[in-house]
N, C-alpha and C positions, 0 to 999 in steps of 0.2 A: 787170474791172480791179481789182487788190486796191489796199485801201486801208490805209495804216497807222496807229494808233491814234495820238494825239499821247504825247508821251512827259512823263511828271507831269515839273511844276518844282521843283524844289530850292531851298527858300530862301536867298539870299544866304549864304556861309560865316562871313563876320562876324557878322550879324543873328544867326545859329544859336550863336554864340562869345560875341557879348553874353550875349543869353539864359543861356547855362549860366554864366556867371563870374558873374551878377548873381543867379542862382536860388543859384549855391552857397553865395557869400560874403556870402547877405545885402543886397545894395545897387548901386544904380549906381555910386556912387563909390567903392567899391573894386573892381568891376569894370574901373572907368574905371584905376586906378591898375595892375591888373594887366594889363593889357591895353594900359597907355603912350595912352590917348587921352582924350578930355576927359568929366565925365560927360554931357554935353550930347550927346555922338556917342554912347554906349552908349543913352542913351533916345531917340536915333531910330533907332538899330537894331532895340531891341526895339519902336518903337512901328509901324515897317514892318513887320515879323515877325509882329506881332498884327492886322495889318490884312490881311498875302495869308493868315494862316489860319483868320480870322475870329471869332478869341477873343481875351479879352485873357487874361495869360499873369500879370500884376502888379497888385496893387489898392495904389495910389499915395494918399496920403496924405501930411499934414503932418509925420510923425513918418517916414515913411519910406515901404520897398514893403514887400508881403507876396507870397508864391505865392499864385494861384490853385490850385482845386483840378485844372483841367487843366494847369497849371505843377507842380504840386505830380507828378505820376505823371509828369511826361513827364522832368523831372532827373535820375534816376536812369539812365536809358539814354543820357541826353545825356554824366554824366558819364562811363559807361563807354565812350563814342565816344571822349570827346575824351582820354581816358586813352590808348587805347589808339590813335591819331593820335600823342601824343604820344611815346610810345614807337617807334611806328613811324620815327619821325622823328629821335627819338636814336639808334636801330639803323643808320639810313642813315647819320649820320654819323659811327657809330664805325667800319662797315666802311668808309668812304671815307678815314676818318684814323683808324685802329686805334692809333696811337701818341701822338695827342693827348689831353690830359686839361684840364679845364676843372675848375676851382676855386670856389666861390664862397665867401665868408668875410667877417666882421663888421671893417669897417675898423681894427680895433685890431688882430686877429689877424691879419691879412692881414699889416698891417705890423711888426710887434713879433714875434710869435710866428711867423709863416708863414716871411715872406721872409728871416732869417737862415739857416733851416734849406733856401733853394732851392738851395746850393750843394751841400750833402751829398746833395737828391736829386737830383740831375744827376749825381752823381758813382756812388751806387747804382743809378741808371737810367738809364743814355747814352741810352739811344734814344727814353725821353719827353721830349714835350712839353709842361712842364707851364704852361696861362694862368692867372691867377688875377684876380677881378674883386671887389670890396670892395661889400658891400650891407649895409641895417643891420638887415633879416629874410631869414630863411628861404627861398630861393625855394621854388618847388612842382617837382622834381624831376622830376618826370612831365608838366611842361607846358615846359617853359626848357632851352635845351641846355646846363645844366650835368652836370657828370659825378659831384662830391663837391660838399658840406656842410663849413662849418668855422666853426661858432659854440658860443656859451654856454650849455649845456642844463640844464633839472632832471633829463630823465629820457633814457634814451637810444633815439631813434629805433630803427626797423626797420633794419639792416644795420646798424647804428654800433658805433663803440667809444668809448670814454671815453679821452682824451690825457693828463690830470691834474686834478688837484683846482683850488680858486684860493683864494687868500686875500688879505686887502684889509690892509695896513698905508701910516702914514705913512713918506713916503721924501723927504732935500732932501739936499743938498749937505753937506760934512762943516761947512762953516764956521756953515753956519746950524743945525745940528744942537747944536753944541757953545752955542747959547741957550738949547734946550730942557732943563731940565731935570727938567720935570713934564709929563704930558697938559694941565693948564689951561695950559701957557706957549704953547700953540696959539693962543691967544687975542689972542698978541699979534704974530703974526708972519701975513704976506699966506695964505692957504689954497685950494691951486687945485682945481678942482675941472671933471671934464670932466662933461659935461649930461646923457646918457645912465646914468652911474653915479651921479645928486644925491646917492641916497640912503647910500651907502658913507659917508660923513661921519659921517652920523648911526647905522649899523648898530655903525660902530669906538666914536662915543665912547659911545653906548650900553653896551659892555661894559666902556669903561677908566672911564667917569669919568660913571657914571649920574646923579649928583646936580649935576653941573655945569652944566647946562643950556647945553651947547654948540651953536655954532651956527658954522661955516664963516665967513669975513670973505676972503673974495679975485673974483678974476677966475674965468670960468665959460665953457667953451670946449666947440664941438659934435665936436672933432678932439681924441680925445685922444694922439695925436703929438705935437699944438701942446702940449697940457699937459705933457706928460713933458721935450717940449723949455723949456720954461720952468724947471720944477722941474730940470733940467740946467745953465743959465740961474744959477741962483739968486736964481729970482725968488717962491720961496716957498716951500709944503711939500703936496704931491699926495698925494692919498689913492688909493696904488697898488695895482693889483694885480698879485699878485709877479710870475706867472710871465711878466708882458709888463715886467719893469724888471728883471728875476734879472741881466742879461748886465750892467747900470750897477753891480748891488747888488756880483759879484763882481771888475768892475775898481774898486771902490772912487768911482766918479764921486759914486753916490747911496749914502746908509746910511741905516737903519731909525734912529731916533732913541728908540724906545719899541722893548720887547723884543712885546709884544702885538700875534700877528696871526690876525684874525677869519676862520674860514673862512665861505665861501660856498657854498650851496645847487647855482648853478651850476657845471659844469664844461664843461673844454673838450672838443667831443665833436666827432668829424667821422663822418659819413656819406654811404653811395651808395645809388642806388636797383640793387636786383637786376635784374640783365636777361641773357640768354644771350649778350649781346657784349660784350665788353671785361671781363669782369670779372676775369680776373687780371690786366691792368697796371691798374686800380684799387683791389685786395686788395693787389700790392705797394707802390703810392702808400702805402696807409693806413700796411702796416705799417711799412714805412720810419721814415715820419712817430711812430708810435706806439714805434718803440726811440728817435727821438731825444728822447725826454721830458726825459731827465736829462744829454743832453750839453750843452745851452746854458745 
């Protein structure tokens, strides 16, 4: 009577997902954050995980984890699994929705920059679909079904292109402009400022009014929609940057009050990940996206 060998077990697929997102990034709690679960659940995945294969995998400490050195050789094939899961996985659903495209983008571009310009692309691309979802990093491309990138780069990722340059000036209202009639009269009027960019304040006056010792005096906002809407408002003077206020700057709502504007390091870049599906309705997305630079 033949007998059949038992068939080896396969540790949990989560437990094997904790593992590589915790060995990659360093940590449980940004595994946890990547991953959308709490770090609490990520160390008892890996700490089941270390116990069906009878190593530990993490040397836990007050200051953090580290690899072991059996953790340490085993990451690198872990992360080529889960790369290539990953992609396996965007493929499936770009052949099942060939014409959908997924966006992800930094909440200010999403709104400001992105979404004026979704009517011109529906108008060059009837037949996409385009979603777009506001995050305030980078997703990992290879792991998330998004399909494009649309953030603030120094340098520009693999596939990307660069959309424009940015520069940071002060922008209010004409009435509250016509107070300023110096960089120091800053000083005395409300200074909004969204949270993400604190430092834009201090980069501008740094270049106009180095010995002034300036320092922003208003309300401090993690939206900066809210800010722009305020500084629309006229409830103060936003330290903008242009190319998300260009469309207030040329119906006249908002004006530069100082001719000085500081460029910035970053630009606005969008990218995708290369993959043998979908990639020319995401080449036309880009370029679309990349002539309307100078229409709005």
């Amino acid at each position: 009577m033949p007998v059949s060998p038992p068939t080896p077990r396969i540790p949990p697929l989560n437990a094997l997902r904790a593992f590589e997102a915790a060995a990659r990034l360093g940590g449980f709690a940004l595994a946890a954050e990547e991953r959308g679960v709490t770090p609490g659940a990520v160390a008892a995945q890996i700490k089941s995980l270390e116990e069906e294969i009878g190593a530990s995998l993490f040397v836990r400490s007050t200051r953090g984890v580290t690899l072991t050195p059996i953790g340490q050789r085993a990451l690198p094939a872990f992360v080529e699994v889960f790369d290539s899961l990953g992609q396996a996985v965007r493929d499936l659903r770009q052949d099942a929705t060939p014409h959908k495209v997924h966006i992800a983008a930094l909440p200010a571009l999403a709104q400001l920059w992105l979404a004026p310009r979704l009517p011109m692309l529906r108008e060059r691309l009837p037949d996409v679909d385009v979603s777009v979802t506001a995050m305030e990093t980078p997703p990992n491309l290879k792991r998330v079904p998004f399909d494009i990138c649309l953030f603030y780069t120094n340098t520009t990722p693999p596939g990307g292109v660069q959309l424009g340059s940015e520069e940071i000036l002060p922008v209010c209202v004409p009435a509250l402009a016509r107070k300023l009639r110096r960089p120091e009269d800053l000083k005395t009027v409300s200074c909004l400022t969204d949270i993400a960019w604190a430092d834009d304040w201090k980069l501008w006056a740094q270049r106009v009014m180095p010995e002034a010792d300036f320092s922003p005096d208003g309300p401090v906002f993690s939206l900066y929609s809210v800010a722009l809407q305020e500084a629309l408002s006229g409830a103060g003077v936003l330290m903008a940057h242009k190319s998300l206020v260009l469309h207030h700057l040329r119906k006249g709502e908002l004006v530069a009050p100082f001719e000085t504007q500081v460029p910035l390091t970053g630009k606005i870049t969008m990218w995708i990940l290369p993959s043998r599906h979908h990639i020319k309705i995401l080449s036309d997305v880009v370029e679309s996206l990349k002539q309307s630079g100078s229409v709005f």
